[in-house]
C-alpha positions in Angstrom: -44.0 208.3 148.1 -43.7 207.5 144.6 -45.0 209.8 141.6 -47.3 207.3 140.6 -48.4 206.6 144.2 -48.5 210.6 145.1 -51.1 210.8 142.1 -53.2 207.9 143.4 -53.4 210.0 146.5 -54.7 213.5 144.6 -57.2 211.0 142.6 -58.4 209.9 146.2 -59.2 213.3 147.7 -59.5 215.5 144.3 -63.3 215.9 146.0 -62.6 218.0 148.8 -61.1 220.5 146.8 -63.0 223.6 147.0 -65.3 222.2 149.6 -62.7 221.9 152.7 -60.1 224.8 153.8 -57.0 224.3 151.3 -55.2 224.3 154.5 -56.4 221.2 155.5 -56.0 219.5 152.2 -52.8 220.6 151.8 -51.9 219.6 155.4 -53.2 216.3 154.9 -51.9 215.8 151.6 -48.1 216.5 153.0 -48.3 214.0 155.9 -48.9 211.1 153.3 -45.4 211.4 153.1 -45.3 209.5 156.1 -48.0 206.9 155.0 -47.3 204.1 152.7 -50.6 204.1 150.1 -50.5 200.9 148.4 -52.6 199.1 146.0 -54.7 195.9 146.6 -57.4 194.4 144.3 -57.8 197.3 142.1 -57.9 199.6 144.8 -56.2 202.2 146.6 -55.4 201.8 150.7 -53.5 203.8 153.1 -53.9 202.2 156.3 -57.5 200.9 158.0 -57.7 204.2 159.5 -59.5 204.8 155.8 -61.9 203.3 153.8 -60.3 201.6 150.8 -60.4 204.0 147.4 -62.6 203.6 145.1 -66.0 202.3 147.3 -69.1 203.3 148.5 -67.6 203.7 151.8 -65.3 206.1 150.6 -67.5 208.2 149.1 -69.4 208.5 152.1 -66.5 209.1 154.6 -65.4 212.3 151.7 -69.7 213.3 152.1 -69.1 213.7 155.7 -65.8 215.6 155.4 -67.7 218.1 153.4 -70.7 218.5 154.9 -68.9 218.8 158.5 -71.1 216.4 159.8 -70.0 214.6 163.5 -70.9 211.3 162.1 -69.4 207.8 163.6 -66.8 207.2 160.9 -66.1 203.9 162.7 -68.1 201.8 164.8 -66.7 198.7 166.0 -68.9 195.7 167.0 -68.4 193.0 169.9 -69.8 189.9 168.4 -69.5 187.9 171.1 -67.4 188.2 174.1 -66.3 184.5 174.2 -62.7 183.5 173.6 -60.5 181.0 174.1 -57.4 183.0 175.3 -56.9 184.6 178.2 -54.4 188.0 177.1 -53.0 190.2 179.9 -54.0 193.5 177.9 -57.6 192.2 176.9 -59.8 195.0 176.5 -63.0 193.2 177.0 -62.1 192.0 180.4 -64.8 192.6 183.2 -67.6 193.5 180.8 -71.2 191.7 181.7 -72.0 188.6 180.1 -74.5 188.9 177.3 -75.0 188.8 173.4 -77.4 189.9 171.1 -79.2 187.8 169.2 -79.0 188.0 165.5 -81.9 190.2 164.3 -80.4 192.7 167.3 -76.8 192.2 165.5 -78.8 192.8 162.1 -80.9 195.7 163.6 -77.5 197.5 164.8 -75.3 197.2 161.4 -78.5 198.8 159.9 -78.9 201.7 162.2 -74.9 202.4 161.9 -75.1 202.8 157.9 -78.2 205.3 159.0 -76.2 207.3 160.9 -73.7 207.1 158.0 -70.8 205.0 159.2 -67.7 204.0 156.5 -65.8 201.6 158.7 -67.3 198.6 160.8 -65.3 196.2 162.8 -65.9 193.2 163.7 -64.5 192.3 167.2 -65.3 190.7 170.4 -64.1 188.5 172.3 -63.3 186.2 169.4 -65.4 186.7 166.1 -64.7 183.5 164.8 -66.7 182.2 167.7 -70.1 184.3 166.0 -72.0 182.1 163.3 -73.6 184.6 161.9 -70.3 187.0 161.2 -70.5 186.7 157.5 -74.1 187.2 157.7 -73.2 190.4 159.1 -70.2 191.4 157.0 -72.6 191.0 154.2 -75.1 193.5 155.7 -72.4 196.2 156.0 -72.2 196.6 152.1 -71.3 198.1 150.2 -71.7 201.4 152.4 -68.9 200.0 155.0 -65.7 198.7 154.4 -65.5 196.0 157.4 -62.8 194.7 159.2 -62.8 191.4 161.4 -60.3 191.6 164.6 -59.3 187.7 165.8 -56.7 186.2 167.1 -57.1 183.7 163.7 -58.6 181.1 166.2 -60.8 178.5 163.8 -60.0 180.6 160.5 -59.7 178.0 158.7 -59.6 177.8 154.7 -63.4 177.3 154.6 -64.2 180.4 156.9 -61.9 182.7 155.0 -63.9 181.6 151.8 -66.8 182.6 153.7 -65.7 185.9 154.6 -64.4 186.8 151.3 -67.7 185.6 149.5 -69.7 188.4 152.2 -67.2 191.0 151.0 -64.9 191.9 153.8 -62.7 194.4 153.3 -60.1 193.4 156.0 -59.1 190.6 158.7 -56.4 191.4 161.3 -54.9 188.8 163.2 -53.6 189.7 166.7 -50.0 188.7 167.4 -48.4 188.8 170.3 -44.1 188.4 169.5 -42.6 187.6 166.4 -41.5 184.2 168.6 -43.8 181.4 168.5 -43.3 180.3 172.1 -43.6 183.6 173.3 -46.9 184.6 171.9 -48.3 181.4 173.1 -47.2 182.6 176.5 -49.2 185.3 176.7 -52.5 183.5 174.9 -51.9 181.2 177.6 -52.8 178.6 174.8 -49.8 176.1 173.2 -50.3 175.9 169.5 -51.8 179.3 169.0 -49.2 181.1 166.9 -49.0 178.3 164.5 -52.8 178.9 164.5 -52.3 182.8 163.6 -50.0 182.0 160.7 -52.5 179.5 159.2 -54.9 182.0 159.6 -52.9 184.9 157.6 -52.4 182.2 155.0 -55.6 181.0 154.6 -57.0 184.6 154.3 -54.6 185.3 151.6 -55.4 182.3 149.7 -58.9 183.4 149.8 -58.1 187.0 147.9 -58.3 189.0 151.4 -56.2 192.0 152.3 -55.1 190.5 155.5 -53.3 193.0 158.7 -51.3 191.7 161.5 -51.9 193.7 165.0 -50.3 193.8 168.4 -49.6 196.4 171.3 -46.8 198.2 171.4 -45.5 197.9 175.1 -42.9 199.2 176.8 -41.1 196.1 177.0 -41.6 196.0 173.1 -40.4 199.0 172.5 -37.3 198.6 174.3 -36.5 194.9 173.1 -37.0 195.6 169.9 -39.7 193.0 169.4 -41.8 195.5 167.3 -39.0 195.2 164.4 -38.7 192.0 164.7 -42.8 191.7 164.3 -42.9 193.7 161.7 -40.4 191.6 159.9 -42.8 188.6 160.3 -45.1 190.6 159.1 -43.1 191.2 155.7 -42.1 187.8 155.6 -45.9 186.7 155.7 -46.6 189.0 153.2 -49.1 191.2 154.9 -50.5 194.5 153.7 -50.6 195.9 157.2 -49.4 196.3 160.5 -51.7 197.7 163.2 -49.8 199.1 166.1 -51.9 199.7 169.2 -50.6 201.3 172.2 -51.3 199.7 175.4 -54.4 200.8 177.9 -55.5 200.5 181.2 -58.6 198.8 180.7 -60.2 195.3 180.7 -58.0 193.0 182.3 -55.5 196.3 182.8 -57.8 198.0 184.7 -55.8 199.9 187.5 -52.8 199.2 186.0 -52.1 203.1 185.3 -48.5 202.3 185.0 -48.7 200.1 181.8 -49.6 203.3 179.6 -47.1 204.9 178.1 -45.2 208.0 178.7 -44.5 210.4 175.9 -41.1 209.6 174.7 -42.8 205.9 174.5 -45.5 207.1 172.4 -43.1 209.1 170.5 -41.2 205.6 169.9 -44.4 204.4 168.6 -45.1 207.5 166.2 -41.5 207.5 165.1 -41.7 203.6 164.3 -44.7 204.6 162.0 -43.1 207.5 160.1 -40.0 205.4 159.1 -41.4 201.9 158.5 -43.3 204.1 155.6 -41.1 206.5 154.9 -38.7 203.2 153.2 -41.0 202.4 150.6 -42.0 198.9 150.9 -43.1 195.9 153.7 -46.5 196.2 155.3 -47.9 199.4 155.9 -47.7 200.9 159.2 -51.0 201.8 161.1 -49.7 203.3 164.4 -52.3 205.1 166.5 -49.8 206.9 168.5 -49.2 208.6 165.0 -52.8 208.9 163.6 -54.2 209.7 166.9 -51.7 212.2 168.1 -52.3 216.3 168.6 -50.4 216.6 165.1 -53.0 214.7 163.1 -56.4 213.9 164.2 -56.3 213.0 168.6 -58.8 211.1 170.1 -62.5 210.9 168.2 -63.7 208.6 170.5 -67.1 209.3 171.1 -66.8 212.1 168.5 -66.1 209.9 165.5 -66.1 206.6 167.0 -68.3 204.2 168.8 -68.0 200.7 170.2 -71.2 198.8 170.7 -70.5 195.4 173.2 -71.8 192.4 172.9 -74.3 192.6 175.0 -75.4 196.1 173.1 -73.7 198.9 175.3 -72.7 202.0 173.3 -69.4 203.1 174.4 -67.3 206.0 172.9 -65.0 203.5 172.2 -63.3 199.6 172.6 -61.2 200.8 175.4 -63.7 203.3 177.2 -65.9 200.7 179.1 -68.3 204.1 180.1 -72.0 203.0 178.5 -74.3 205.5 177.5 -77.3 203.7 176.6 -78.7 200.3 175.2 -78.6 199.5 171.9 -81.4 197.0 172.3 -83.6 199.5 174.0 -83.5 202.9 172.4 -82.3 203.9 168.6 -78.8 204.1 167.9 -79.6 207.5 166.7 -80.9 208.5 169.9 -78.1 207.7 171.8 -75.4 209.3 169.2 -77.3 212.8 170.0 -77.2 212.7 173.7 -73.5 211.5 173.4 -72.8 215.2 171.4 -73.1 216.8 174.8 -70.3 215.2 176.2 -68.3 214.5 172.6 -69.0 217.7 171.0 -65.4 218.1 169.2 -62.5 215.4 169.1 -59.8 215.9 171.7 -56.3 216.1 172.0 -54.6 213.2 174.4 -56.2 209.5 175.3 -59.8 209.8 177.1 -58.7 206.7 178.9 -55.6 208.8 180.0 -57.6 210.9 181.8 -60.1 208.4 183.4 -57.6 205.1 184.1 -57.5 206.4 187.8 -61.2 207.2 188.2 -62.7 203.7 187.3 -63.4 201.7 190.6 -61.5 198.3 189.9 -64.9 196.3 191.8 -67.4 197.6 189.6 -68.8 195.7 186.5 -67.6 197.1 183.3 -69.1 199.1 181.2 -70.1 201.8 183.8 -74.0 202.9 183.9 -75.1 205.8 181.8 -75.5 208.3 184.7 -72.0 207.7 186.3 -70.7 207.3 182.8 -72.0 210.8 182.0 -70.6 212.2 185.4 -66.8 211.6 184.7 -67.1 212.4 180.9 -68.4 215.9 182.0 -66.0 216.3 184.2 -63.1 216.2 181.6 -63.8 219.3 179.8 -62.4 219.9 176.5 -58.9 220.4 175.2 -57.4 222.5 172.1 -58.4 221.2 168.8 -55.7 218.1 167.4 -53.8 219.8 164.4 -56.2 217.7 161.9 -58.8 219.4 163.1 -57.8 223.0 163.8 -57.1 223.1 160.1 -60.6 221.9 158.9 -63.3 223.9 161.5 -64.6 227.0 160.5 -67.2 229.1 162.0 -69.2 228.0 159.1 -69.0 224.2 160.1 -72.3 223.0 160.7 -73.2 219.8 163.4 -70.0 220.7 165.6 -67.7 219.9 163.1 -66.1 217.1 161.1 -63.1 215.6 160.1 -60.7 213.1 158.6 -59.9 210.0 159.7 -61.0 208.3 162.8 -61.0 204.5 162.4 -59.3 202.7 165.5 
C-alpha cells in the first residue's frame, strides 16, 4: 500500500480514533496491508465488505462501530427466486416458491435503514428478472451503498443505465471459469458467458463499479482456474473480485464433502493476501480472508441478514434456518429475538456446524421453532481476532464491530 493510498485509509477511519480501543484501530489499520484500497468515482473502496468512503453509508457503518451497537451491517435481499440457470452450488435451491409484492419489497428496504443497515444486496434467483429493482436501489439511498448479485442475464445497455440513474453502488456478475465453454457448462445455458462479458461492459459504459464473483472450489483451487479468473477479471477491467467459498446448501444440500478443509481455505485466504499485496488488478474480496478467526468470523445473524423472496429472515444467504416473516411481524421484532441465538459473531462457518443436521426432504428455509432448536444447540465460540480487539466490558447492545458484508 502506497503513501498516498495508506493516507486515504487514515482519512477513512480518522473517526474512530478515541472512540474504539487503539488496539483495534491499529489492528485494523495494519491488515490493510493486505487489502488493495482503490479509488473509483471520487471515492475511496477497499472491497464490498465496506461501504464506499466518503457516503452516508459510511458514516453510518463508523456510528455503529462506535456506539457498539449489534446492528445488520448488511442485509441481502432475494428479489425474486426465478432464474434461468440451473448452477450446481446454487444457494437458493429448495427454498418455497413465493415473492413479495412491491410495497412489501418497499416496506422491507425501509425497515432495514431503521435498523441502521450500510450495505444492501440485491440478489435472488436472478435480479434482473425483478421490475422493480431500480425502484428499490433507489429507496436504499443514500443511507445504503447497494450491490446487485446476477449472473448479467438481460443486463443490457438500457438496464445498466437504469441502475446507474437509481444510484447503485455495485453490480457483480457471477462467473463460473475463465473459459467460455466451461462456464456455460455449469449454467447449463449455451451463450451465457458471452452474456456475462456484455454485461460487465455495459455496466462500465454506464459509469458503475462493476465486481466479478465465483466459488472457489476445490477443483479451482487445484487447477488453477482461480488465476486464470482473476486474469479475466483484469483483462475486463474490473474493480473487484469476490471469492466465495463453496457451501453445502441449496442445491448442495448434503453434500458435506464439497466444503473445504483448512489448508483449502487457507489457499483461499492466501490467494487474497497476495493478489493485493502486488499493487494492481482487481481487488480481492476473499471471505475465507475477511471471515476468518484472524479478522472478523462469521456475523451471520450477528451482523448479517438475508431476507428470501418470499420474506423469510435468515441469518444469512447460505443459512436456509427462518426465524420469522417479514410480511407478518416488523423486521425490528425479529432482529431482537434473533440476539438470543446471535448474541456475538463467531469464529468458524455456522453452516459448518449445521450441513449434517438439515434433513435433505424438508423445504428450505426451516420453520422458526426447529430453526431456533439447532441454532441453540451450537453454543458460542471464542471471539474472531476482529472482535476480541474491539469488546470491552463497557460495550453496550452485545457488542459491535467492523466489517460484515458477505
Amino acid at each position: 500500500m502506497g503513501i498516498a493510498t495508506a493516507l486515504q485509509v487514515v482519512r477513512m477511519f480518522a473517526r474512530l480514533t478515541g472512540r474504539v480501543p487503539a488496539g483495534h484501530l491499529w489492528y485494523l489499520f495494519r491488515r490493510m496491508a493486505n487489502e488493495r484500497p482503490h479509488r473509483f468515482n471520487g471515492q475511496t473502496r477497499i472491497n464490498t465488505f465496506f461501504p464506499p468512503y466518503p457516503s452516508a453509508a459510511f458514516d453510518r457503518f463508523c456510528a455503529a462501530v462506535i456506539a457498539r451497537r449489534r446492528v445488520p451491517f448488511s442485509v441481502y435481499l432475494a428479489v425474486t427466486g426465478a432464474c434461468p440457470f440451473h448452477c450446481p452450488h446454487c444457494s437458493y435451491a429448495g427454498r418455497a416458491n413465493g415473492r413479495m409484492s412491491r410495497e412489501q419489497l418497499l416496506d422491507a428496504v425501509r425497515q432495514m435503514k431503521l435498523l441502521g443497515t450500510c450495505t444492501l444486496g440485491f440478489t435472488g434467483g436472478e435480479p434482473m428478472l425483478c421490475d422493480q429493482l431500480e425502484d428499490l436501489v433507489a429507496a436504499a439511498a443514500p443511507e445504503m451503498a447497494t450491490i446487485v448479485f446476477t449472473t448479467g442475464h438481460g443486463l443490457d445497455d438500457s438496464r445498466a443505465g437504469k441502475l446507474a440513474a437509481a444510484g447503485v453502488s455495485c453490480v457483480t456478475i457471477g462467473i463460473e471459469s475463465a473459459n467460455a465453454g466451461a462456464h456455460d457448462r455449469v449454467r447449463g445455458k449455451a451463450g451465457s458467458f458471452a452474456e456475462a462479458e456484455a454485461a460487465v461492459r455495459v455496466c462500465q459504459d454506464a459509469g458503475l463499479y462493476t465486481a466479478i464473483s465465483t466459488v472457489g472450489t476445490r477443483e479451482r483451487i487445484a487447477g488453477g482456474e482461480l488465476g486464470a479468473m482473476y486474469d479475466l477479471g483484469r483483462r475486463w477491467g474490473v474493480g473487484e473480485f469476490r471469492l466465495l467459498a463453496p457451501v453445502a446448501t441449496g442445491r448442495l444440500r448434503g453434500c458435506r464433502a464439497a466444503m473445504l478443509g483448512p489448508n483449502e481455505r487457507r489457499a483461499l485466504f492466501d490467494f487474497h493476501v497476495e493478489h493485493n499485496r502486488r499493487g494492481d488488478g482487481p481487488a480481492v474480496n476473499s471471505f475465507a480472508y475477511l471471515e476468518s478467526d484472524e479478522l472478523f468470523g462469521c456475523g451471520a445473524g450477528y451482523h448479517h441478514l438475508y431476507i428470501d423472496a418470499a420474506g423469510q429472515v435468515c441469518p444469512c444467504d447460505l443459512t436456509p434456518l427462518s426465524f420469522g416473516d417479514v410480511t407478518a411481524e416488523p423486521l425490528a421484532d425479529i432482529w431482537r429475538r434473533m440476539e438470543q441465538f446471535f448474541p456475538r459473531p463467531r469464529r468458524g462457518c455456522l453452516m459448518a456446524v449445521l450441513a449434517g443436521r438439515l434433513d435433505p426432504a424438508a423445504d428450505l428455509p426451516l420453520p422458526r421453532e426447529q430453526s431456533e432448536s439447532l441454532c441453540a444447540s451450537c453454543g458460542p465460540t471464542a471471539l474472531p481476532e476482529g472482535y476480541r480487539r474491539l469488546l470491552t466490558p463497557a460495550s453496550r447492545g452485545g457488542g459491535g464491530g467492523v466489517g460484515g458484508t458477505r
